[in-house]
Residue frames as qw, qx, qy, qz and C-alpha x, y, z in Angstrom:
[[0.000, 0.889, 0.458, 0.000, 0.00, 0.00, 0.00],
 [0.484, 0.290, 0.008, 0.825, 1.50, 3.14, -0.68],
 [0.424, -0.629, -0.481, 0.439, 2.29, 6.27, 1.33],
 [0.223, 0.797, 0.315, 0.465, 1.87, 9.92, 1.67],
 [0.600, -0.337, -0.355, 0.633, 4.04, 11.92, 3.50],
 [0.049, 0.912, 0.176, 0.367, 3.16, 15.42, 4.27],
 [0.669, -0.199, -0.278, 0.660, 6.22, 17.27, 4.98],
 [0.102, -0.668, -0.191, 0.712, 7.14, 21.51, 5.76],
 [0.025, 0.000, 0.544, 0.839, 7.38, 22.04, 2.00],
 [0.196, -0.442, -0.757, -0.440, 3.58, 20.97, 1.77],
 [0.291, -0.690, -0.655, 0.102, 2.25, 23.55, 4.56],
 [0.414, 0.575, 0.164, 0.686, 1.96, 26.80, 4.93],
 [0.139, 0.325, -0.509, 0.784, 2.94, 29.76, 7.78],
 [0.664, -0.324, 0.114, -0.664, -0.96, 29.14, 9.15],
 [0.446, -0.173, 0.858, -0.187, -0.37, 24.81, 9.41],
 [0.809, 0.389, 0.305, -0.318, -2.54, 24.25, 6.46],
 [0.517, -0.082, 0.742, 0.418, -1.55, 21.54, 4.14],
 [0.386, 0.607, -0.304, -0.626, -1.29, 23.50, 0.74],
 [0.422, -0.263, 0.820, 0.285, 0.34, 19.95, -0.99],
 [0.430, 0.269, -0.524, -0.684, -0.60, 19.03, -4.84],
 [0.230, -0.137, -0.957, -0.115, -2.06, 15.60, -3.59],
 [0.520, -0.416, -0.311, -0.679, -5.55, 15.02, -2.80],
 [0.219, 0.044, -0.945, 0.241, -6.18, 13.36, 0.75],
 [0.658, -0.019, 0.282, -0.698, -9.85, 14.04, 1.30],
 [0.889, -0.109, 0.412, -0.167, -9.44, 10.09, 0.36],
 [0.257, 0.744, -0.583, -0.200, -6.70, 8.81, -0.30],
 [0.992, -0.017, -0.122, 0.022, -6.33, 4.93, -1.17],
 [0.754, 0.140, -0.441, 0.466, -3.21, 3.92, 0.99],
 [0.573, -0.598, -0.507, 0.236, -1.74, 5.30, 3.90],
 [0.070, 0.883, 0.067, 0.459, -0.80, 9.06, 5.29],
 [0.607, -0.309, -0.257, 0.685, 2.27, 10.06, 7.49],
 [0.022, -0.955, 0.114, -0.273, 2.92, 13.51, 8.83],
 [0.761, -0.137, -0.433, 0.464, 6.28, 14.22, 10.19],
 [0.524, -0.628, -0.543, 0.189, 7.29, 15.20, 13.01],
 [0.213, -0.542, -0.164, 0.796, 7.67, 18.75, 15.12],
 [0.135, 0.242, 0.550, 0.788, 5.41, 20.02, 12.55],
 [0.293, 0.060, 0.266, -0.917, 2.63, 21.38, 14.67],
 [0.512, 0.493, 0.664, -0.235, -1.19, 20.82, 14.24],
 [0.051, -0.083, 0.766, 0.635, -1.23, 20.32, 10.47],
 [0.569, 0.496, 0.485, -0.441, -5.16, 21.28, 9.13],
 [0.118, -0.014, 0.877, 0.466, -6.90, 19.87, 6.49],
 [0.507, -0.045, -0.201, -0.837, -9.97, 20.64, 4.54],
 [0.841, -0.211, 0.083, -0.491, -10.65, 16.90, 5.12],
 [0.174, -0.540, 0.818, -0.098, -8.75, 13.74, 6.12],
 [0.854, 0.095, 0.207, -0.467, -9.01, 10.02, 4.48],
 [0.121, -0.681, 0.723, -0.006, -7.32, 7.45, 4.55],
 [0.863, -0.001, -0.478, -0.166, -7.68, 3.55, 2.98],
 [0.599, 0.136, -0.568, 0.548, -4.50, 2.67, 5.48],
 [0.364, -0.659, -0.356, 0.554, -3.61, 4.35, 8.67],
 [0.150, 0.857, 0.212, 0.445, -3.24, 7.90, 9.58],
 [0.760, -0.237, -0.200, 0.572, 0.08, 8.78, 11.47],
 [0.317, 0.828, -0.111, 0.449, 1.50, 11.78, 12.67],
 [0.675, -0.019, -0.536, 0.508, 4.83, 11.43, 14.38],
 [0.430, -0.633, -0.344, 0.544, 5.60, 13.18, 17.84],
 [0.057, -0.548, -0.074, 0.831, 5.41, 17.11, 18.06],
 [0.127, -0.023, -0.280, -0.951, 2.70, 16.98, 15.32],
 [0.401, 0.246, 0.469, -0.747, -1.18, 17.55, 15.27],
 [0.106, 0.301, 0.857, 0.404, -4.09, 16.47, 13.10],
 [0.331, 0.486, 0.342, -0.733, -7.16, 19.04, 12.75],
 [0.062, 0.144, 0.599, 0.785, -9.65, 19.52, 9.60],
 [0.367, 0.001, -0.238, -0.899, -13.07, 21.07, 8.63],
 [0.803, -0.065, -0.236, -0.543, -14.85, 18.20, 7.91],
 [0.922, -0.295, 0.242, 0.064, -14.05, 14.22, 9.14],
 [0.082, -0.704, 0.705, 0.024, -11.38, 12.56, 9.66],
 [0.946, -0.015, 0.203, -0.251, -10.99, 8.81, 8.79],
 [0.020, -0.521, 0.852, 0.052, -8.72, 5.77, 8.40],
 [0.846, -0.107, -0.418, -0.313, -9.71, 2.26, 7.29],
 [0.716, -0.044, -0.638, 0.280, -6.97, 1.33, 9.77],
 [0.437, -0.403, -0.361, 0.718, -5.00, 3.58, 12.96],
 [0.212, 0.827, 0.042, 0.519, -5.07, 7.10, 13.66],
 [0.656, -0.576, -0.219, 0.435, -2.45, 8.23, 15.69],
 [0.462, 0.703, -0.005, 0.541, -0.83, 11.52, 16.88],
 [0.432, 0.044, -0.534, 0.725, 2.10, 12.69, 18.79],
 [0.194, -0.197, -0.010, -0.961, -0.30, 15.94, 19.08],
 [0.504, 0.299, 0.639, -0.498, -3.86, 16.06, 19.09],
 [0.178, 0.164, 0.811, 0.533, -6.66, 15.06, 16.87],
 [0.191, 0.404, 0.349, -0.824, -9.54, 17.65, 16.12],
 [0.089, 0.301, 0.797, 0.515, -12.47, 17.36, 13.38],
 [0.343, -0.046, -0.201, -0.917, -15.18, 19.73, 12.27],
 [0.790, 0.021, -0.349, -0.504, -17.03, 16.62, 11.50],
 [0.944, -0.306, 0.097, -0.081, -16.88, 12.89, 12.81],
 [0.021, 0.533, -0.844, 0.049, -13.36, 11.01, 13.53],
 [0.938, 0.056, 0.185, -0.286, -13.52, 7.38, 12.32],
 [0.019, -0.476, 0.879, -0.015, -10.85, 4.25, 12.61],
 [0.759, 0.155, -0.549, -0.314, -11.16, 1.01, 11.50],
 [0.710, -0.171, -0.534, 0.426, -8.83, 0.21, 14.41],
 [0.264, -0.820, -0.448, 0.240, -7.90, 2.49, 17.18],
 [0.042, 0.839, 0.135, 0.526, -7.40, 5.93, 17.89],
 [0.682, -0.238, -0.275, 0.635, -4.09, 7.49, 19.90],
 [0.261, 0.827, 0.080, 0.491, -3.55, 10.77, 20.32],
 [0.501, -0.035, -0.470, 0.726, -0.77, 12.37, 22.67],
 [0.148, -0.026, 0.231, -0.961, -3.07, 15.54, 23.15],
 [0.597, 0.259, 0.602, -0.462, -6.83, 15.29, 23.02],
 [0.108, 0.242, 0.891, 0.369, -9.40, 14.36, 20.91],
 [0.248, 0.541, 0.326, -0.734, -12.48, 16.27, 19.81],
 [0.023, -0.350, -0.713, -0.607, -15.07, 15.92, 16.74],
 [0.403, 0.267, 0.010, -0.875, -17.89, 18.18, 16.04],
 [0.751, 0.027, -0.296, -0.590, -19.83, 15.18, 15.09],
 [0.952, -0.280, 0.035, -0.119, -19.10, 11.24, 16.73],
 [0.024, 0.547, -0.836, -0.040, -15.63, 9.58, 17.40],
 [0.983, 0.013, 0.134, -0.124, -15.65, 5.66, 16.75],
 [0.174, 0.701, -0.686, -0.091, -13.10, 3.33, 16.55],
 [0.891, -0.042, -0.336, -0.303, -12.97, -0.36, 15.93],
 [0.566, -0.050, -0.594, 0.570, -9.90, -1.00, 18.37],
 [0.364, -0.725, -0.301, 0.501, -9.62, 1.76, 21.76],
 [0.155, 0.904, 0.075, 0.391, -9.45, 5.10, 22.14],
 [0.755, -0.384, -0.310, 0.432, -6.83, 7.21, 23.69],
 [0.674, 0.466, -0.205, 0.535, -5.76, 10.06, 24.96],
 [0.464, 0.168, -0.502, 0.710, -3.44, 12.23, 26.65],
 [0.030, -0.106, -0.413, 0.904, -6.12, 14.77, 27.75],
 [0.433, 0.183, 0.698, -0.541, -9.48, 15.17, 26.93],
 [0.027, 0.073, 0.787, 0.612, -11.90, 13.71, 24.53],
 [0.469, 0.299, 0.331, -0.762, -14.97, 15.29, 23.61],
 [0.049, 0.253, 0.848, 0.464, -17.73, 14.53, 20.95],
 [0.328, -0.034, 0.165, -0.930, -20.28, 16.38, 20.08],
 [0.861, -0.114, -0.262, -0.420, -22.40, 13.11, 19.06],
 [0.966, -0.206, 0.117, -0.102, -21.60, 9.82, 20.58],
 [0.053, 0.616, -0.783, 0.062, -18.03, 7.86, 21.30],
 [0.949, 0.183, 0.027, -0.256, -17.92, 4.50, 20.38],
 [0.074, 0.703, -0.707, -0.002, -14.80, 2.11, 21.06],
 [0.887, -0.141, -0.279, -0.340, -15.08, -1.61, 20.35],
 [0.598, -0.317, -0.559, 0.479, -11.91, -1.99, 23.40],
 [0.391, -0.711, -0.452, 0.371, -11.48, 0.34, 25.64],
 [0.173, 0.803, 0.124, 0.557, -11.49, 4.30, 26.23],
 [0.543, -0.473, -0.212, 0.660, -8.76, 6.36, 28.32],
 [0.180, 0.824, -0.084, 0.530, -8.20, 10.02, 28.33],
 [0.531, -0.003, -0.441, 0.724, -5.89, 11.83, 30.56],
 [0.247, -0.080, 0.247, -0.934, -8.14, 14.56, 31.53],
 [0.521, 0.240, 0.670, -0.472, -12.14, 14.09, 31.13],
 [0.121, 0.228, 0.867, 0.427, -14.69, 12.42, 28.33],
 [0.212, 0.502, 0.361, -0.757, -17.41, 13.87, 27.40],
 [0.042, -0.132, -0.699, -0.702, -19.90, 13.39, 24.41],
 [0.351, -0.006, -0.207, -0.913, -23.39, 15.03, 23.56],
 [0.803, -0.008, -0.490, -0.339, -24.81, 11.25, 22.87],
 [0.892, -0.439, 0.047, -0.098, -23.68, 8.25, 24.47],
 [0.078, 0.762, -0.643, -0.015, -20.53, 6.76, 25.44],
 [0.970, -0.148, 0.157, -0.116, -19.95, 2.68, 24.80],
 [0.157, 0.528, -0.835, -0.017, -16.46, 0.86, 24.76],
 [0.828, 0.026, -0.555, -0.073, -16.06, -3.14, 24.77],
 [0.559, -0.156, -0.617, 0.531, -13.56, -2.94, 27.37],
 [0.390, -0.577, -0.483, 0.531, -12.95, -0.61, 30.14],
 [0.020, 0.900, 0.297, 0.318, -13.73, 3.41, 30.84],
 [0.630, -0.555, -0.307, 0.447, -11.21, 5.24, 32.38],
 [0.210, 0.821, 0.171, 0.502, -10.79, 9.00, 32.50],
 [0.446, -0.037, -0.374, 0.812, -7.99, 11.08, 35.11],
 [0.121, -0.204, 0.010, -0.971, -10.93, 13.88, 34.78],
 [0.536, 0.173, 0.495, -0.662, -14.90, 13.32, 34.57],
 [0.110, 0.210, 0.864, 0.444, -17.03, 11.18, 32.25],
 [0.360, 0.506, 0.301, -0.723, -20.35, 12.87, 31.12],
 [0.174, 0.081, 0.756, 0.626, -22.86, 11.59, 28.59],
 [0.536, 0.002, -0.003, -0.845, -26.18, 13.15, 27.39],
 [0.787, -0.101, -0.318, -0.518, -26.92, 9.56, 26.91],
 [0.800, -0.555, 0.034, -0.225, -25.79, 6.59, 28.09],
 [0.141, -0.736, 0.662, -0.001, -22.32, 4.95, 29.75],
 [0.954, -0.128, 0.131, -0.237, -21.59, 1.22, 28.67],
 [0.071, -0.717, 0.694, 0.015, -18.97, -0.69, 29.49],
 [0.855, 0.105, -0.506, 0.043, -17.36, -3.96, 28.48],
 [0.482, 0.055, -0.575, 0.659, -15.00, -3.69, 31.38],
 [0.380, -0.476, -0.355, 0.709, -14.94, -1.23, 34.46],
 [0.126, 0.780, 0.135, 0.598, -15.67, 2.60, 34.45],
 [0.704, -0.280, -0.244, 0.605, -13.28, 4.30, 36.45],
 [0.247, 0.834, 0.190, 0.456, -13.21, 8.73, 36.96],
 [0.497, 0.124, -0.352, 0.783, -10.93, 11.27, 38.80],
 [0.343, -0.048, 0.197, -0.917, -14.17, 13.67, 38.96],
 [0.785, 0.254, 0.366, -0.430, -18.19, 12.96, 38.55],
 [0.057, 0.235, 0.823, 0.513, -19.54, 10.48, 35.93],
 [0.516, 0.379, 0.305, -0.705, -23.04, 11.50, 35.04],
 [0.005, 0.000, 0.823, 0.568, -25.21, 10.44, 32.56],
 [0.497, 0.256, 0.246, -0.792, -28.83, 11.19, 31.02],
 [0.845, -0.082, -0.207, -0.485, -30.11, 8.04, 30.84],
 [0.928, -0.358, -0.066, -0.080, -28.50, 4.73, 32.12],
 [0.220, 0.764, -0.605, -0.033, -25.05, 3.50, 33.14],
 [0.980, -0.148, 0.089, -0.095, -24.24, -0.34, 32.82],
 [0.420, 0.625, -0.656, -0.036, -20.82, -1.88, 33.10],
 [0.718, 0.154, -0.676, 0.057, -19.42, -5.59, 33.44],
 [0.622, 0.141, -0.540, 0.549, -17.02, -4.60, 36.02],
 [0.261, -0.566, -0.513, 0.590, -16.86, -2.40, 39.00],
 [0.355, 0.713, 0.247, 0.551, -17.19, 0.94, 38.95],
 [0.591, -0.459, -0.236, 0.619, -15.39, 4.04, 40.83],
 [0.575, 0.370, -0.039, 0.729, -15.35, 7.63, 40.90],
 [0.420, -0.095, -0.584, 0.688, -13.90, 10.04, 43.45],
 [0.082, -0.005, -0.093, -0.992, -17.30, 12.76, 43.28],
 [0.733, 0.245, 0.189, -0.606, -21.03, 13.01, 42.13],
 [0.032, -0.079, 0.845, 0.527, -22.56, 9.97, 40.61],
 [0.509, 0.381, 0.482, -0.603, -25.62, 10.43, 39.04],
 [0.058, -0.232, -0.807, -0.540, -28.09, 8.95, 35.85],
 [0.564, 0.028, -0.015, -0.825, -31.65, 9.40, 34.88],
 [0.844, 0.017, -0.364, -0.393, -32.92, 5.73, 34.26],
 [0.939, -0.331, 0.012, -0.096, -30.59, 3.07, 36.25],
 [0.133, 0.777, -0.614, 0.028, -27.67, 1.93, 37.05],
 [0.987, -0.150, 0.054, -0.018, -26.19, -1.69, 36.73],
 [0.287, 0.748, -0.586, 0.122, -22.89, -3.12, 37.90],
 [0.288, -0.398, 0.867, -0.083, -21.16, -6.05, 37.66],
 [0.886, 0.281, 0.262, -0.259, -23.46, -7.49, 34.94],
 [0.105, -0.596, 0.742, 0.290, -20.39, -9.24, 33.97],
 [0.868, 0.303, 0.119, -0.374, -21.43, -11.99, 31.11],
 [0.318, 0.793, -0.518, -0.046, -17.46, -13.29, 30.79],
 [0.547, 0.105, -0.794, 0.242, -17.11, -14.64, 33.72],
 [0.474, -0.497, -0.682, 0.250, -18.29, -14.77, 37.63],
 [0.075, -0.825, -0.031, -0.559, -18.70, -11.40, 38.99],
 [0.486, -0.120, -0.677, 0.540, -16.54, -11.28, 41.94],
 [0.039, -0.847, -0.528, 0.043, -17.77, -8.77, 44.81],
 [0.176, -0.576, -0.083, 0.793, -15.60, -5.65, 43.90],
 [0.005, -0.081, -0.702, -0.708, -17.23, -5.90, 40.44],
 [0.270, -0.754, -0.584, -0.128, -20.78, -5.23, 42.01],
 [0.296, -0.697, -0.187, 0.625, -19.73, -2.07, 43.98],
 [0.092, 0.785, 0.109, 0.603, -20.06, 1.96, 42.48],
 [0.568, -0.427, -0.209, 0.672, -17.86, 3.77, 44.67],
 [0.124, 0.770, 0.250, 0.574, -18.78, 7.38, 44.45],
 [0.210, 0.377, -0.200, 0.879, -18.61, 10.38, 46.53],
 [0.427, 0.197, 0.539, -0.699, -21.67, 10.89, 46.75],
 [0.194, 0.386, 0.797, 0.422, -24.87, 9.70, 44.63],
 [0.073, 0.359, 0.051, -0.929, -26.63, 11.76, 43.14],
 [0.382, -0.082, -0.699, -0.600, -29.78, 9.66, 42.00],
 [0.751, -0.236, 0.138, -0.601, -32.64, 8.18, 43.40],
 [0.446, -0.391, 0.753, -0.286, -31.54, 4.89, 45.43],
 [0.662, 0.217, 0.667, -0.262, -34.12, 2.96, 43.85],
 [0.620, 0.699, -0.216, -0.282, -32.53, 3.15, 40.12],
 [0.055, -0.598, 0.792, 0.113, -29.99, 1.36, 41.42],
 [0.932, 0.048, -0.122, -0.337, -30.93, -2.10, 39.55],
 [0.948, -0.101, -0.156, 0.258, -27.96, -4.20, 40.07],
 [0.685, 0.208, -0.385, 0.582, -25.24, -4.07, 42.07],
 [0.545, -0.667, -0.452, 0.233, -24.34, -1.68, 45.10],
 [0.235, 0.819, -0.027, 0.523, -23.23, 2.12, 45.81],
 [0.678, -0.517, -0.314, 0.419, -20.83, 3.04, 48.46],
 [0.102, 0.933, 0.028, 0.344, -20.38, 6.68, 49.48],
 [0.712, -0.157, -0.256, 0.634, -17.09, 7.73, 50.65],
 [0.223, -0.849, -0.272, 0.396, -18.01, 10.98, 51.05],
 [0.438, 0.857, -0.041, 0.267, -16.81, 14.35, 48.68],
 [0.646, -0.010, -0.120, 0.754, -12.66, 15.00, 48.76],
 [0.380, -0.658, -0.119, 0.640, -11.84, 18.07, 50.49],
 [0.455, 0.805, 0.121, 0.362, -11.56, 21.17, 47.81],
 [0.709, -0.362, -0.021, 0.605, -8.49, 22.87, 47.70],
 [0.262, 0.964, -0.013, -0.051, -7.32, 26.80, 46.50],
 [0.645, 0.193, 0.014, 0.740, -3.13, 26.96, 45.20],
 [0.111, 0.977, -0.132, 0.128, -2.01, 30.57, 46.51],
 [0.025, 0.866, -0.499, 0.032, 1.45, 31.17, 45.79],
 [0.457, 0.301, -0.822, 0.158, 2.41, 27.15, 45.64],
 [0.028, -0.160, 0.809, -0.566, 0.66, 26.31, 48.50],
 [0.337, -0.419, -0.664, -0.519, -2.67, 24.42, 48.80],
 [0.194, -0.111, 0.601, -0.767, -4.94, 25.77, 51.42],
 [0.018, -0.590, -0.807, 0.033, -8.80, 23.82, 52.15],
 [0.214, -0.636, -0.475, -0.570, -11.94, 25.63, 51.52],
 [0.578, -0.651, -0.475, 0.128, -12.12, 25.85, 55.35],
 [0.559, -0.350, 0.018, 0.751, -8.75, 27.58, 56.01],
 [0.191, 0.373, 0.260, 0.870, -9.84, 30.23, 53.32],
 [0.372, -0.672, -0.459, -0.447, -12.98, 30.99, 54.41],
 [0.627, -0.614, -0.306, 0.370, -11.43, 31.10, 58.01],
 [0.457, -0.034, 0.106, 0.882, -8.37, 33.77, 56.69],
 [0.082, 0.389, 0.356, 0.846, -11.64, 36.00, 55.13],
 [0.579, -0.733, -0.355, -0.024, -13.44, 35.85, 58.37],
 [0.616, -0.381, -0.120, 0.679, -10.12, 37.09, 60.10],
 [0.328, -0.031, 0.248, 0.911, -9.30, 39.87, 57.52],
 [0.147, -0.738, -0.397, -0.525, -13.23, 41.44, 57.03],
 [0.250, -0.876, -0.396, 0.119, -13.19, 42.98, 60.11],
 [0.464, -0.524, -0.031, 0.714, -10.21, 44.61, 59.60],
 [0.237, 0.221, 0.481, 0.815, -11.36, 45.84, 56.21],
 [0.344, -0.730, -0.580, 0.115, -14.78, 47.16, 58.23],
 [0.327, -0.828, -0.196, 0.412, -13.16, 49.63, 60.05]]
């Protein structure tokens, strides 16, 4: 299968790829190299993969697509939908203005949005939070350093696993356990540990949340355990202080601003 490489000759002082080849679908595969910034495109299409090496980006107008990979050192941004045959890497985020899918996992470094639905047939990681308009379903596991939030629903093959809230407006079902360190709330139900693989052990029936934030009685399978909301913190000058300790410092310092 033959390749396209899109190098500094083919882009111009704004990042747009000026080049004499068509790639709004190109039969074989597409390289960008590297320390080339976020490289845009009117549109992006690929029969093969779609590669761009460390220190570059991937943006266009309309979709993005790849019968096989897309991966970048950068990020990966579409106007329109982002679609892989297999999966989808990206050292920075991810974000489409219309659905991400991918027949392998998703990944990345920071966050991945969608304005329609995110769809991964293993599993979906970001380094910050997820977020899509629609739903959000992976095969395997869910696991975001930030929040997860869908307008619809959350379904896992594996585990779902957040640093902030999950939410979701309408159900959330996964295999495995589930865990995150905030709000967890849905509109229709929540099941965990409907694991269909193998036995469900019992930390694969437990939602560990903060708090919940649903009506008790949606919970259809499995069990919620509140550990109570983490302590908010403020950074002044390098130094974290609790919500308490401010509020105590502004209680000290009003009366002297009073008089």
């Amino acid at each position: 299968m033959q390749t396209h490489t899109v190098d500094k000759k083919q882009i111009d002082e704004s990042g747009r790829y000026i080049g004499s080849v068509d790639l709004s679908d190109w039969q074989g595969h597409i390289e960008i190299e590297a320390d080339l910034g976020t490289v845009i495109f009117y549109s992006l299409k690929a029969s093969g993969q779609i590669c761009a090496k460390d220190g570059s980006g991937i943006a266009a107008g309309g979709r993005i697509a790849a019968g096989e990979s897309i991966k970048a050192g950068g990020g990966i941004q579409a106007g329109g939908g982002i679609k892989a045959g297999s999966g989808i890497k990206a050292g920075g985020g991810i974000k489409a203005g219309w659905s991400i899918e991918a027949g392998g996992g998703i990944e990345a470094g920071e966050s991945i949005q969608a304005v329609g639905g995110i769809k991964a047939g293993c599993g979906i990681e970001a380094g910050c939070g997820i977020e899509a308009g629609w739903s959000i379903e992976a095969g395997g596991g869910i696991e975001a350093g930030g929040g997860i939030k869908a307008g619809g629903s959350i379904e896992a093959g594996g585990g779902i696993e957040a640093g902030e809230s999950i939410k979701a407006g309408e159900s959330i079902l996964c295999q495995l356990g589930l865990k995150c360190t905030m709000t967890l709330s849905f509109k229709y139900g929540l099941y965990v540990g409907a694991c269909t693989w193998r036995e469900p052990i019992e930390a694969d029936r437990k939602a560990i949340c903060g708090r919940l934030d649903a009506d008790p009685a949606l919970v259809k399978l499995g069990e919620v355990v509140e550990t109570g909301m983490p302590e908010q913190t403020i950074e002044i000058d390098g130094v974290q202080y609790s919500a308490d300790q401010v509020r105590d410092r502004i209680a000290e310092l009003k009366p002297v601003q009073d008089k």
